[in-house]
N, CA, C and O atoms as a GROMACS GRO file, in nm:
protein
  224
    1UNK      N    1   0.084  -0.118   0.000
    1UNK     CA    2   0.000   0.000   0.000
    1UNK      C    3   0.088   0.124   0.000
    1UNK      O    4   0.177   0.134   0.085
    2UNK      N    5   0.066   0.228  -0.101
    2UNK     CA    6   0.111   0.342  -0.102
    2UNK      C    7   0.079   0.428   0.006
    2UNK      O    8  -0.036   0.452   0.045
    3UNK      N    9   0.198   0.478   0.058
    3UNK     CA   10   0.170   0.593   0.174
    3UNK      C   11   0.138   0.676   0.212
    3UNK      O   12   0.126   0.734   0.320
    4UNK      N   13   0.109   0.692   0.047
    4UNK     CA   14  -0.035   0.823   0.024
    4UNK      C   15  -0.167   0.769   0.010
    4UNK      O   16  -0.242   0.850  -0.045
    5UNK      N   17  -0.243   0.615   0.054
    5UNK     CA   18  -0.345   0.608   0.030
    5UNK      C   19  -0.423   0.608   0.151
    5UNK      O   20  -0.326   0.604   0.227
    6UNK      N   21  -0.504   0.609   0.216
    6UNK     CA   22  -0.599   0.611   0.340
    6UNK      C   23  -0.614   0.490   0.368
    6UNK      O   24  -0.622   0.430   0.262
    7UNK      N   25  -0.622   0.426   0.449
    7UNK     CA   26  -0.662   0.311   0.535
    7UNK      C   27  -0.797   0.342   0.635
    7UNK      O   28  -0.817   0.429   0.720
    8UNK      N   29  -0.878   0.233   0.585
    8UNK     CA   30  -1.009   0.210   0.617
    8UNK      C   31  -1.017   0.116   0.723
    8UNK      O   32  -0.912   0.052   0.732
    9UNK      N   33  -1.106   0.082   0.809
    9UNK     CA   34  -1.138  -0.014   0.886
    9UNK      C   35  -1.284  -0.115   0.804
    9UNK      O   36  -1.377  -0.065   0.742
   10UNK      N   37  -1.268  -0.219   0.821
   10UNK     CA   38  -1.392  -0.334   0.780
   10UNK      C   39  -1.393  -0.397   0.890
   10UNK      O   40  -1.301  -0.403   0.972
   11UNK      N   41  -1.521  -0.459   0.896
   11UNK     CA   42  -1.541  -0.632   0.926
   11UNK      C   43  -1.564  -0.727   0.845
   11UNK      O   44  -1.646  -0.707   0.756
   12UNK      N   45  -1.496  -0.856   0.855
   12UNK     CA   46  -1.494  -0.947   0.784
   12UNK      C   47  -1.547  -1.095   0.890
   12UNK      O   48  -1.482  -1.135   0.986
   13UNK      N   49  -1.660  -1.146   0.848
   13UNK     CA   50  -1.697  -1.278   0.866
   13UNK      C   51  -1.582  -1.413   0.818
   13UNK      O   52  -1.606  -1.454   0.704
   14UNK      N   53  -1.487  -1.469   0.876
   14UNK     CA   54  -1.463  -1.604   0.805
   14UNK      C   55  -1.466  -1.662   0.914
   14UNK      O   56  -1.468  -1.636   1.034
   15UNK      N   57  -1.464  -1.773   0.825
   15UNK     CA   58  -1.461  -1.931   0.915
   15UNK      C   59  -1.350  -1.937   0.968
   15UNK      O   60  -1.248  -1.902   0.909
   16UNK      N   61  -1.351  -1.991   1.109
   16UNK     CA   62  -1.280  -1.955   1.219
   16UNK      C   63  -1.137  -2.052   1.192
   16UNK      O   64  -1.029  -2.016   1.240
   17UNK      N   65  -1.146  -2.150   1.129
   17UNK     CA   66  -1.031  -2.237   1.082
   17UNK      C   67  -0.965  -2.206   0.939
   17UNK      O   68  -0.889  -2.278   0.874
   18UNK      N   69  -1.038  -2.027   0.895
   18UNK     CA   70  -0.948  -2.015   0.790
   18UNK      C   71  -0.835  -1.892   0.906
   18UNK      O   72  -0.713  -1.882   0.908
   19UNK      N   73  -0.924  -1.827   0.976
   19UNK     CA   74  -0.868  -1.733   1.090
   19UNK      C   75  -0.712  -1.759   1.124
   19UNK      O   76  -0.604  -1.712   1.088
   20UNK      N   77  -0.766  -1.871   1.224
   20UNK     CA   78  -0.675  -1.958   1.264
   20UNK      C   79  -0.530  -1.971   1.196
   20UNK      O   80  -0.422  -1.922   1.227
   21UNK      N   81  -0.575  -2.066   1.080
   21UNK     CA   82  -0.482  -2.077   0.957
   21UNK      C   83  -0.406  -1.931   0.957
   21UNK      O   84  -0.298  -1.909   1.012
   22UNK      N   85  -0.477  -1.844   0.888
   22UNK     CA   86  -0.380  -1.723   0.842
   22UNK      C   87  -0.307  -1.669   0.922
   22UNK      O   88  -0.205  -1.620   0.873
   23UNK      N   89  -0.325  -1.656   1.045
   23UNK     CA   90  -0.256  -1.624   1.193
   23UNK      C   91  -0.153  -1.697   1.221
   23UNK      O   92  -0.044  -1.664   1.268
   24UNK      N   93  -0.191  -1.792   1.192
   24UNK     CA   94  -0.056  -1.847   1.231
   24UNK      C   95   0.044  -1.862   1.079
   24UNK      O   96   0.162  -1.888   1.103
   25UNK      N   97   0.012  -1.852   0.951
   25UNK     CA   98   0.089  -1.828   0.859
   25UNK      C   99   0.218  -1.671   0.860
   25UNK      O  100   0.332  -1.647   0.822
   26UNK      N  101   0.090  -1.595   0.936
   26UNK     CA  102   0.133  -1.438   0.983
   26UNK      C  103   0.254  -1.477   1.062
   26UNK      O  104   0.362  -1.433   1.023
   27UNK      N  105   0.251  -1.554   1.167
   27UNK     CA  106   0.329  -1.552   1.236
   27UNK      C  107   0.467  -1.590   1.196
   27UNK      O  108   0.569  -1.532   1.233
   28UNK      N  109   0.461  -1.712   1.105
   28UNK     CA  110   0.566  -1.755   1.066
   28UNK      C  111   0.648  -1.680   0.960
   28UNK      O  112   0.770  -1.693   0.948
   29UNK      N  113   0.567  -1.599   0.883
   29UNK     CA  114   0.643  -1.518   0.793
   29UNK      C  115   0.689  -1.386   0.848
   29UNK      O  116   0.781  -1.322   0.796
   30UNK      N  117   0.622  -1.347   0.956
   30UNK     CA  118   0.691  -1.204   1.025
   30UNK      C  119   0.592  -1.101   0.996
   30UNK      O  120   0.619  -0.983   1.023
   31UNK      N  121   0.443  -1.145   0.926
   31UNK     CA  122   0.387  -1.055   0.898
   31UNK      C  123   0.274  -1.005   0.947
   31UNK      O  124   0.288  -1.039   1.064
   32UNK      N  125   0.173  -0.949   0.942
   32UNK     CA  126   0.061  -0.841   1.003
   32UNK      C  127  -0.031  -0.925   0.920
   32UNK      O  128   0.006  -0.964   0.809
   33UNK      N  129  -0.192  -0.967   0.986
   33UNK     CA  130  -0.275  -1.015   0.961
   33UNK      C  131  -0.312  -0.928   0.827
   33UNK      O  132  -0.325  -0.983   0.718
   34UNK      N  133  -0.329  -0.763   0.850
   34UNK     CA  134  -0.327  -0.688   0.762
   34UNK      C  135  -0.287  -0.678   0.640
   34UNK      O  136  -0.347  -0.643   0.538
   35UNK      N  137  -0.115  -0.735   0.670
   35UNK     CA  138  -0.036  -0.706   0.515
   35UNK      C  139  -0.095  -0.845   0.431
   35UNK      O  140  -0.127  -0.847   0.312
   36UNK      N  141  -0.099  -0.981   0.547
   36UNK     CA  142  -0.160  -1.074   0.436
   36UNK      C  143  -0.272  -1.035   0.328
   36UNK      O  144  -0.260  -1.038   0.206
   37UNK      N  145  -0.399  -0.994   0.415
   37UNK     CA  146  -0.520  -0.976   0.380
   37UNK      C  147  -0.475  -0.875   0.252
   37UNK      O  148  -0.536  -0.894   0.146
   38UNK      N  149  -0.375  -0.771   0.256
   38UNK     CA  150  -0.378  -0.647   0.154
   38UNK      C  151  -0.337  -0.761   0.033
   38UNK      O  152  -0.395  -0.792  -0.071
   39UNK      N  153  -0.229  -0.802   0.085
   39UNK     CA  154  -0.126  -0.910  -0.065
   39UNK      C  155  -0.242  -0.986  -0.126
   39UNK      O  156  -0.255  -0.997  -0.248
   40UNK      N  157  -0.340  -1.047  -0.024
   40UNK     CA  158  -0.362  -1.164  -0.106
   40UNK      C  159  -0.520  -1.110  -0.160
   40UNK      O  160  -0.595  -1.189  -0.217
   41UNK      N  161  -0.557  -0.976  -0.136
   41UNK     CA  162  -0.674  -0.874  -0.228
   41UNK      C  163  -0.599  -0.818  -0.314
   41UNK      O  164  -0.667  -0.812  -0.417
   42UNK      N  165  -0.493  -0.770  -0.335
   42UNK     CA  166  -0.398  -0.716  -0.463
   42UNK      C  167  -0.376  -0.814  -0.552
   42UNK      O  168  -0.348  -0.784  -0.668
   43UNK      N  169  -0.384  -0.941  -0.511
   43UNK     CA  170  -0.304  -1.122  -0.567
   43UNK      C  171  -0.443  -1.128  -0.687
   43UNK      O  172  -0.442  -1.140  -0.809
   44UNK      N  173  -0.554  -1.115  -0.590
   44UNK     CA  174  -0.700  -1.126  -0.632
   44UNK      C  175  -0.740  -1.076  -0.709
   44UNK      O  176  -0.823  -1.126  -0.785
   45UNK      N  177  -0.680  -0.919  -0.722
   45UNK     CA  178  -0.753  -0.788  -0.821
   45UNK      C  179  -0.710  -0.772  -0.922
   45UNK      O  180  -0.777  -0.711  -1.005
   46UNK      N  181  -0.514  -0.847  -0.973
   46UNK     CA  182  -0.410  -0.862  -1.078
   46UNK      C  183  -0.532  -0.952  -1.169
   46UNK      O  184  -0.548  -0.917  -1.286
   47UNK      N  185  -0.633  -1.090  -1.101
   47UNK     CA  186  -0.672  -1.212  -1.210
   47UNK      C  187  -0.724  -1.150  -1.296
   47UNK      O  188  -0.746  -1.033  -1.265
   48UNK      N  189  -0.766  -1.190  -1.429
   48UNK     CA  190  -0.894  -1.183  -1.489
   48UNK      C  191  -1.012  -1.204  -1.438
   48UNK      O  192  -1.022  -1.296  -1.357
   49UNK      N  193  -1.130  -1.124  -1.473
   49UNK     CA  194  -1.228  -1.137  -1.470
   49UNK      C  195  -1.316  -1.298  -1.510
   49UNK      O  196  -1.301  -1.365  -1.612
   50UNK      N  197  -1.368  -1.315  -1.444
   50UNK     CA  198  -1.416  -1.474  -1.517
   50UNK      C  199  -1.560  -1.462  -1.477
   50UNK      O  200  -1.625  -1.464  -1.372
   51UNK      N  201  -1.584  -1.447  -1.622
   51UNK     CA  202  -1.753  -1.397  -1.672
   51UNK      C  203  -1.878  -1.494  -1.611
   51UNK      O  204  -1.924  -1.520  -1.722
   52UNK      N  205  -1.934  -1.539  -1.553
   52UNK     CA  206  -2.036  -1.626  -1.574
   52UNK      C  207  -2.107  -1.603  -1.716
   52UNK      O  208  -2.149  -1.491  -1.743
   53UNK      N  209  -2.123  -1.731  -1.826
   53UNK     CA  210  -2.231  -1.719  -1.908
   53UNK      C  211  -2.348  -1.807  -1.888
   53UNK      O  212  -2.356  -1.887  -1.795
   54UNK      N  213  -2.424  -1.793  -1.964
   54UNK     CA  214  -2.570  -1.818  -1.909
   54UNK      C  215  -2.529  -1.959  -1.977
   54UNK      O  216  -2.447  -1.972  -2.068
   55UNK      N  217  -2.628  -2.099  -1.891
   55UNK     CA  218  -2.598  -2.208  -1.922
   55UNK      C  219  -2.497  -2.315  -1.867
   55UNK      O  220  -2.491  -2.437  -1.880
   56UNK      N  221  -2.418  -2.219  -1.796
   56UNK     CA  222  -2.314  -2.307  -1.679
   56UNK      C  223  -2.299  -2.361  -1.583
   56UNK      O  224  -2.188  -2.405  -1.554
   0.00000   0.00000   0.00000
């Protein structure tokens, strides 16, 4: 995140064994529940679009 952009607060609902999981991934890499969540919505926003068409 650029250090010129604003930081927001959310709530987020997950399942408590994905929680879990990422917390302790945080831990092992040295990182902030935060920076995961930013990387892996930036990881998310790089894909293509994948259209639903009618019939699938």
């Amino acid at each position: 995140m650029s250090n010129e952009e604003i930081s927001v607060k959310t709530t987020l609902r997950l399942p408590s064994r994905l929680l879990t999981a990422v917390r302790h991934r945080a831990i092992d890499e040295g990182l902030t529940l935060q920076a995961i969540v930013e990387q892996a919505l930036e990881a998310y926003l790089k894909t293509p679009i994948r259209l639903k068409g009618k019939g699938r």
